[in-house]
N, C-alpha and C positions, 0 to 999 in steps of 0.2 A: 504494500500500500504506500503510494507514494501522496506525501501534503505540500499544500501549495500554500501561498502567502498572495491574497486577492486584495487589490485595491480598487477600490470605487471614489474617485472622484467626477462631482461636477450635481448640479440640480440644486445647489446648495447646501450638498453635504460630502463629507471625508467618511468612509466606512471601508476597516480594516479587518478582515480574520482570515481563518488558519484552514483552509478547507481540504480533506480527504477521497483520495479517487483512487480506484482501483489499480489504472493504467494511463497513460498519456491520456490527458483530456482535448476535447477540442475545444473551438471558442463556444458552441452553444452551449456544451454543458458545462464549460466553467459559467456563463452570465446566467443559465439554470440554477446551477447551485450557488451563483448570489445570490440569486432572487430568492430563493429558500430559506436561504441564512438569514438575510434583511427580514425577510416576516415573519422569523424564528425568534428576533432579534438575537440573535448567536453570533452576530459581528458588532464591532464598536463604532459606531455612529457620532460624527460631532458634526457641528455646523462650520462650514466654509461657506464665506462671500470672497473669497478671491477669484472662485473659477470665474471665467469671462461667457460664460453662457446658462444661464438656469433651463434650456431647453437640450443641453445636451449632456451628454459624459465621457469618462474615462476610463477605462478597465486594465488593470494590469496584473500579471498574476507571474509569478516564480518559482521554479519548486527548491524549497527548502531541503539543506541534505541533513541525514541524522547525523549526529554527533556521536564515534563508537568510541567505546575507553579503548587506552590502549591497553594492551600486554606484553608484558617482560617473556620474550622467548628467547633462547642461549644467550642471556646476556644481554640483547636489544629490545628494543622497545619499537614495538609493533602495531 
């Protein structure tokens, strides 16, 4: 399972979360599963008046990689 890090700017608001998908997402189902999230309220929502258009937005998404500990094997740190 790979997570993603989705941003929604513009309409007058900044909305930030963490969202999970099986496989490579495309762009419908990542703006599905904001949409989801937004009326779950499961992302963080603040208001923005900077964007330059309240009839549009922005979407941007990234996949997050996990963080693995390391381990000491012969000596090295792995």
């Amino acid at each position: 399972m790979k997570k993603y890090k989705v941003r929604l700017t513009g309409m007058g608001i900044e909305a930030v979360g963490i969202i999970p998908f099986e496989n490579e997402p495309t762009i419908e189902e990542v703006e599905n599963s904001t949409a989801l999230y937004l009326n779950e309220n499961l992302m963080k929502v603040e208001s923005d008046e900077k964007f330059y258009a309240d009839d549009r937005y922005m979407l941007t998404y990234e996949e997050l990689q996990e963080e693995r500990e390391k381990k000491l094997i012969l000596g090295e740190w792995v």
